[in-house]
N, C-alpha and C positions, 0 to 999 in steps of 0.2 A: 696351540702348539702342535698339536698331532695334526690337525688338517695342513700346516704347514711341512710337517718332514712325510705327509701325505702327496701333498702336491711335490715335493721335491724327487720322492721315490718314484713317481708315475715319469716324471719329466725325465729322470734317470733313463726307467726303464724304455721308455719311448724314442729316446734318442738313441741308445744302446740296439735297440731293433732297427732304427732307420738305418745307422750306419753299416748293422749288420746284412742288410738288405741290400744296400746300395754298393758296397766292398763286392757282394758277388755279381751285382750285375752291370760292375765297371765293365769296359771294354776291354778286353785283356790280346790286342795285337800285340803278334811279335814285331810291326813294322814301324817303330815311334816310341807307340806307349810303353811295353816292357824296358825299353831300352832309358827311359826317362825313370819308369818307376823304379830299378834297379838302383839307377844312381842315386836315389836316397838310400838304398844299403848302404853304400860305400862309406869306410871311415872318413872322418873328416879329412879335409889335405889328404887324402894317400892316392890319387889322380896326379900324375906326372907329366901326362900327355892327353889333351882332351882334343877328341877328333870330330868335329862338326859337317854334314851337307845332309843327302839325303841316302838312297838305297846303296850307292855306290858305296857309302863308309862302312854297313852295317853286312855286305854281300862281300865288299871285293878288302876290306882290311881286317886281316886276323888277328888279332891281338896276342893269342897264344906264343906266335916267334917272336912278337916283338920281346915278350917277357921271355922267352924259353933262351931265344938266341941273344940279347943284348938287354936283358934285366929293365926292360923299359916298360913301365905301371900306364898300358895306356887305356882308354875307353872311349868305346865308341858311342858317341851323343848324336844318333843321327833322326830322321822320320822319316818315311818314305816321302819322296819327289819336294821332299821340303823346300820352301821359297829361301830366300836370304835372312827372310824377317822371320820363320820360324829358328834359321840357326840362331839369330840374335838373341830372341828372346830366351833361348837353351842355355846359350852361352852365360845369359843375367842371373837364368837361375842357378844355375851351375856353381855361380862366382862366390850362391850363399855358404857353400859350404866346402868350395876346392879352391884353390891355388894353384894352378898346373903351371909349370914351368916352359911348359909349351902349348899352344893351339894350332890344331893345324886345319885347318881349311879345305875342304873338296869340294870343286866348282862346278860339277859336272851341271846342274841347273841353270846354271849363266847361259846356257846352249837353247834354253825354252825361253826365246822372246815373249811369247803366246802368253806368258804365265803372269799373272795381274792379281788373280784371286785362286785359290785352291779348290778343288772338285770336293763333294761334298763328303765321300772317305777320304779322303786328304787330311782336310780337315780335324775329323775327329781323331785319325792316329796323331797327328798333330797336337793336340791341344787336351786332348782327356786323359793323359799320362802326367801333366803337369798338378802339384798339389795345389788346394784353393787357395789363392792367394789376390791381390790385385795386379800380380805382373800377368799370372792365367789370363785375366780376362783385357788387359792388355794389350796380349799377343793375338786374343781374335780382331781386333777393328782391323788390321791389316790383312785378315785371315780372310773376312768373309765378309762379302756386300751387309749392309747397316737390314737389308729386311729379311737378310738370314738368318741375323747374329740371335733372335731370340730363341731358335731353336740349342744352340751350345750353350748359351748363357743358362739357360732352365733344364739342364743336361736331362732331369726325372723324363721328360718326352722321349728320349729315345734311349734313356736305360727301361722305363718302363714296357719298351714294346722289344724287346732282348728278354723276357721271360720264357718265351716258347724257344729259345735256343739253347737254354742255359745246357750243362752236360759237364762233365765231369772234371774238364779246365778250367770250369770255374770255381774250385773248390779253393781253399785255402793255400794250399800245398802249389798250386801253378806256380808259382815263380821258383821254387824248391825243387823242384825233380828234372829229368831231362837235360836238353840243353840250356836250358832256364838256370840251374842250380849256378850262384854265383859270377852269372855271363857280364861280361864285360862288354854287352854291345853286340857284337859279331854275332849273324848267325849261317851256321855251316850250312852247305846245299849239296846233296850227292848226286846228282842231276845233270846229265853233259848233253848238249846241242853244240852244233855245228855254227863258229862263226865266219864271217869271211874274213882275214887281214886287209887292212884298208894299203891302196895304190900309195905311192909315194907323192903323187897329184894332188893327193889329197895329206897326209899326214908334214908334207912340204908345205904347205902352201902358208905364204905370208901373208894374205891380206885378213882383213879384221872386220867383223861386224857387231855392231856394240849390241849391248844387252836390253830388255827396258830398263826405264829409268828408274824407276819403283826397283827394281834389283838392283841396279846401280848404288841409288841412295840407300840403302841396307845394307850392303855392301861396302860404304864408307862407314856406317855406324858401327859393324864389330873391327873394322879396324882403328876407331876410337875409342871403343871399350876395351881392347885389347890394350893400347897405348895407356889408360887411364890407370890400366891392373896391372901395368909395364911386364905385360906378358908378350916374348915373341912369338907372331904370328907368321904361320906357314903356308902357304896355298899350294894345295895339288889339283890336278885330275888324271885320276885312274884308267889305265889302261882300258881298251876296249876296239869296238870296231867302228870309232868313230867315222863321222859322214864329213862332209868338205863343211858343210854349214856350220857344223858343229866346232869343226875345229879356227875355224877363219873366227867362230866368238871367241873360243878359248886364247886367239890368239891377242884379243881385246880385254879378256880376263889377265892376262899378261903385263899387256901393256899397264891396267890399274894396281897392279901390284908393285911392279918396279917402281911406279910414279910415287907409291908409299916403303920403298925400299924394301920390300919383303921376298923373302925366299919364294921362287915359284917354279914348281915342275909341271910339266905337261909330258906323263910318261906315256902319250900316244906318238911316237916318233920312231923310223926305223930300228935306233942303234936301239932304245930303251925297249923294244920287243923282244928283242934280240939276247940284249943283257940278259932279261928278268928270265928268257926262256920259253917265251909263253909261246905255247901249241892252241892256236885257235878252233882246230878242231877237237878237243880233249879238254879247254881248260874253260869252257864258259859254259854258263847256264841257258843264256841268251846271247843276244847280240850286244847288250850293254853293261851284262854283271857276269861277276866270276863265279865258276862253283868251287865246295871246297879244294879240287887240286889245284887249281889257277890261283884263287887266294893265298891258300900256304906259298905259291911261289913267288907271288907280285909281295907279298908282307913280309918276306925274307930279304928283298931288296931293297923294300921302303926303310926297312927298321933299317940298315946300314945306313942311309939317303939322313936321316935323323941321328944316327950316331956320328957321321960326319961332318956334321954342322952344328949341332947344337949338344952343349954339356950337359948330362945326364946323370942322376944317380942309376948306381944297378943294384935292383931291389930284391935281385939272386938270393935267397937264402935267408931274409928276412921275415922276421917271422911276423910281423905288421902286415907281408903282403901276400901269407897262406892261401886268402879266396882268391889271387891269381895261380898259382897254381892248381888247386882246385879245380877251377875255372878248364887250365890248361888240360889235366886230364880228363875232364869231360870232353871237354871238344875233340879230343883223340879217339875217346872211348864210345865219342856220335859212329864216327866211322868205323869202326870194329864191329861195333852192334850191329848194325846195318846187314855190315857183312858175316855175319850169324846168323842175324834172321835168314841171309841170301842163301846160305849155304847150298849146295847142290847134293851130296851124300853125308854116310857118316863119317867119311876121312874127313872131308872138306870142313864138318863138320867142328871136327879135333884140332884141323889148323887153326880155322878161325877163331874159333875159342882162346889161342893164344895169343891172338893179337890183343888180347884186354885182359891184365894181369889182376883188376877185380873185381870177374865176375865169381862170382860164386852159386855153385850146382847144388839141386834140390834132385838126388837121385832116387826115387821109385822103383825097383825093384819087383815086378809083377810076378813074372814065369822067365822061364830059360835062363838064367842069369848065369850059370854056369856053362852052356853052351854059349853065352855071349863073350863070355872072360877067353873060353877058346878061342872063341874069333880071334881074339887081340885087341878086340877093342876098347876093353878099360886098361888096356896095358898101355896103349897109343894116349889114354888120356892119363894115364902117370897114375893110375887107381890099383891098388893090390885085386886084382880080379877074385881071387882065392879067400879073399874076407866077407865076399861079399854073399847073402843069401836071398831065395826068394821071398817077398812076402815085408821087406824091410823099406826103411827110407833112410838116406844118408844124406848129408851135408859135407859135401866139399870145397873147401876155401884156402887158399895160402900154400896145395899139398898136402893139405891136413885130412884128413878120411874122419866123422864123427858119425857112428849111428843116432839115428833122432828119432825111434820109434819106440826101441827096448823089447826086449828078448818076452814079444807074446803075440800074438795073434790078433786079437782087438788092438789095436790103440788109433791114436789121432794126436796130427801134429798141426800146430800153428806155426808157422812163419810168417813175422810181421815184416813186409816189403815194403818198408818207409809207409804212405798212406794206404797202401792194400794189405789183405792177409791173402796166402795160399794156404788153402785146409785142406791137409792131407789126411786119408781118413781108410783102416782097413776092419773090416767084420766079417766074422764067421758066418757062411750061412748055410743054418744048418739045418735046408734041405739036401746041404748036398754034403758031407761032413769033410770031404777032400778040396773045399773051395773057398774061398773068402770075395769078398765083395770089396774092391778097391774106388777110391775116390780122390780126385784132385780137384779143386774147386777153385780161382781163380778170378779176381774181376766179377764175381757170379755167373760165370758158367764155370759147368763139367767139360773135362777134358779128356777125361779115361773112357775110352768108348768101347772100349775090348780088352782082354785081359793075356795078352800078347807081350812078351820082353819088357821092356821097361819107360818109365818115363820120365823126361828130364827139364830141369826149369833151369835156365841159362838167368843168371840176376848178377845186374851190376852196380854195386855197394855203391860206387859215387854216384855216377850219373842219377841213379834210385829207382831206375825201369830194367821190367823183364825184356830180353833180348830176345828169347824164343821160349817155347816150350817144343817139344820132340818126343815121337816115341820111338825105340829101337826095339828093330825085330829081327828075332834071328833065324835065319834063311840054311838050309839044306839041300843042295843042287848038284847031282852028279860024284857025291863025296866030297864035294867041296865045302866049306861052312864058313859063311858071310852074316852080315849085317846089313839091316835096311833102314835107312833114317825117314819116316815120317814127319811132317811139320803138322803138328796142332795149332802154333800161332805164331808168328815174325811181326816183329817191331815193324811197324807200317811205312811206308818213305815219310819223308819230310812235304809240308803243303804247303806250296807256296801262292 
C-alpha cells in the first residue's frame, strides 16, 4: 500500500514539475498565441462579436470603442498573417465555449496567392496558443508540410531550446499586467510611418483575381461552420495602402461573399478614406496596419458599420462585462504612459500625468523640498507643498497625500507593485550626523544616485506597470527659482 500512494505521490510530483516547466517556457507572443490564450479567460458566452483574419484584426480593430461607443462585447481572434484554415480552426475552437452573435471576417490574406503553407514563425504563433486538444493538432496538417509536422507535434524541441531566452515575461504574471491585463485581442502601437494613399486606378479598379484554391476552399468551410452555428457572418478588409493586385483579389473576395449572401466591406475605397478620416501620414504604422490613432479612428466607424446592420446587445453597464472595461482603461492608460515616460520637463511632466487618472505617485523627499514647494511645483501637481518635509516618503493617489515612512529618520517602506516591490529605504549615517543615506530599489536596481530634490515613481494601479521614475532638482538661476526634471527610467516603446 505505501509503495502504491508512493508511486502516486512521485507521479504527482513529476507531473506538477513538467507542467510547471513547460507553462514557462510556452511561447508567449503577442501576435496569435496571447490573443488565443486570453480567450480561455473569457466567461463563457460573453463574446458578442468574434473577429477573425490575421495582423490586420489584432493592429488595425480596437475593441475599446467598439465597447465604449456602442456597448459591443467584441474580441479579437486573430494570428499574425494567418491562412483561412488557421481562422477556421479559431473559429471551432472558439465555438467550445462562445456563441457570438456575430463573426466577422477580415480578408486581408486572400491578397497572398503565394500562401500554401505558413513560414515557420507563422506557424508556431499559430498553433502553440491553442490548448491540447485533437482539433490543435488538427489545425497543423494544413499548417505545415507532413516532414515538418514533427517538430510542432513534439513541441518539448523547441520549448526546450527557449531556455537561454527566458526573462521576466515569462513569469506567471505576463498575461496580468500591461497591455495584456484583460485584452480583448487588440494590441495598441504608438509608432507612426508614413503611408502613401492609394491612386483611384487602383482603389477603382473592377477586375478580379482569384485566390488560391486551398484559401478558397477554407474559406467555404467557415462559411459553413458559421451557417451550422447559424451565426451571421461578416467579411471586411481594413483599410490601408492597398496595391492594384491586392485589391483586383479583394474584389474576388467579394464576389464569394455575395455568392453566399454575406455582408461585405472593402473600406479601401475613396469615399471610405474619406469618411473614417484617415491621414495616411499620421495614422499608420506601416504601409498595411494602423497604429493606435488610425485604429481608434477606423474602429469608431466600423463599430457603427455593425451597429447598422446587425442587432446587438449593449453590454454598457454590465456588470458581467467589467474586464471590458478594464480592458478599455488599459488601453487608454498604454497611451498616457507612454507619454510619461516621454515627458520633456517638469511641467510637461504634471500635464501628462493627468492624462491617466490611476496612476499613483511614490514621493521621495530627499533635500530642497521646501525650495521645491516654491517653485510651484507640487502646487501644479494638486500636493499641499507646505506638508511636505525633507527626509520623508508619501503616497499619493485619488488627491489623497499619505506619509509612508512615519515621523523618524531610519525607516523603510515596501510597495508591493502588483508582481514587483519598490523598497524605499532611509538611514542615518553617522559619519556625518547631518545626513542620512536614501535608497530606492526597483526591479533590482538603485535609482538614487545623489542626494539632490526628490524622487518620484509614476505607477499605474490598472495597467500594473511603472510609467517612469524621475528625480526633481531644484534649480537657482539669476533669482529665479525653477525645477529640473531628470528621468531615471520611462516605460520603454512597444516592440513590435
Amino acid at each position: 500500500m505505501r509503495k502504491r500512494i508512493l508511486i502516486v505521490l512521485l507521479c504527482f510530483i513529476g507531473v506538477s514539475l513538467f507542467c510547471s516547466v513547460r507553462n514557462t517556457l510556452l511561447f508567449k507572443f503577442p501576435y496569435g498565441i496571447t490573443q488565443m490564450r486570453n480567450l480561455y479567460k473569457q466567461k463563457r458566452n460573453s463574446i458578442d462579436v468574434l473577429i477573425l483574419g490575421s495582423s490586420h484584426v489584432f493592429f488595425d480593430i480596437n475593441t475599446q470603442p467598439l465597447f465604449d461607443d456602442y456597448g459591443i462585447a467584441a474580441y479579437d481572434l486573430a494570428g499574425e498573417g494567418a491562412p483561412f484554415w488557421n481562422s477556421y480552426f479559431y473559429l471551432k475552437e472558439a465555438l467550445k465555449t462562445q456563441k457570438p452573435k456575430l463573426v466577422v471576417f477580415e480578408g486581408f490574406i486572400s491578397s497572398r496567392e503565394w500562401l500554401v503553407y505558413h513560414h515557420h514563425q507563422g506557424i508556431i504563433k499559430n498553433f502553440f496558443g491553442l490548448k491540447e486538444s485533437f482539433l490543435k493538432y488538427e489545425s497543423l496538417w494544413p499548417s505545415s508540410p507532413k516532414k515538418n509536422r514533427d517538430d510542432y507535434i513534439f513541441g518539448y524541441r523547441l520549448y526546450s531550446a527557449r531556455y537561454k531566452d527566458l526573462n521576466e515575461t515569462d513569469r506567471k504574471e505576463f498575461y496580468q499586467k500591461g497591455r495584456l491585463r484583460e485584452s480583448k485581442g487588440y494590441i495598441p502601437i504608438f509608432i507612426t510611418n508614413k503611408a502613401v494613399r492609394p491612386s483611384l486606378s487602383v482603389t477603382e479598379t473592377k477586375e478580379t483575381l482569384p485566390m488560391n484554391e486551398k484559401m478558397e476552399k477554407w474559406f467555404e468551410r467557415i462559411v459553413k461552420l458559421c451557417e451550422q452555428h447559424n451565426i451571421p457572418l461578416m467579411v471586411v478588409v481594413t483599410p490601408f495602402a492597398v496595391k492594384e493586385d491586392e485589391q483586383k483579389r479583394f474584389n474576388y473576395l467579394e464576389k464569394l461573399a455575395k455568392k453566399h449572401s454575406l455582408k461585405f466591406i472593402n473600406y479601401n475605397r475613396p469615399e471610405m478614406y474619406d469618411a473614417i478620416g484617415l491621414d495616411f501620414s499620421k495614422d499608420f504604422l506601416d504601409y498595411a496596419h494602423f497604429n493606435y490613432r488610425g485604429a481608434l479612428k477606423f474602429s469608431k466607424f466600423f463599430g457603427k458599420d455593425i451597429k447598422d446592420n446587425y442587432s446587438l446587445p449593449d453590454r454598457r453597464g454590465n456588470k458581467e462585462y467589467a474586464s471590458w472595461k478594464i480592458n478599455n482603461t488599459v488601453l487608454k492608460n498604454s497611451f498616457a504612459n507612454l507619454n510619461i515616460a516621454d515627458a520633456k520637463d517638469a511641467d510637461d511632466f504634471i500635464q501628462k500625468l493627468r492624462e491617466n487618472k490611476e496612476i499613483k505617485l511614490y514621493i521621495n523627499t530627499i533635500s530642497s523640498t521646501r525650495e521645491i514647494a516654491e517653485s510651484g511645483f507640487f502646487k501644479k501637481l494638486n500636493v499641499d507643498g507646505n506638508t511636505l518635509k525633507d527626509g520623508r516618503l508619501y503616497g499619493f493617489d485619488n488627491g489623497a497625500l499619505t506619509e509612508l515612512s512615519g515621523n523618524k529618520i531610519n525607516w523603510r517602506h515596501v510597495a508591493k507593485l502588483f508582481d514587483k516591490k519598490a523598497i524605499f529605504r532611509q538611514e542615518k549615517n553617522y559619519s556625518d550626523k547631518l545626513s542620512a543615506v536614501n535608497s530606492l530599489v526597483w526591479n533590482g536596481k538603485e535609482y538614487i544616485d545623489d542626494k539632490n530634490g526628490a524622487y518620484i515613481v509614476a505607477y499605474d494601479t490598472v495597467s500594473r506597470e511603472v510609467a517612469a521614475i524621475v528625480q526633481i532638482i531644484f534649480k537657482k538661476e539669476n533669482g529665479k527659482r525653477s525645477v529640473e526634471l531628470v528621468k531615471k527610467f520611462s516605460l520603454p516603446p512597444p516592440v513590435i
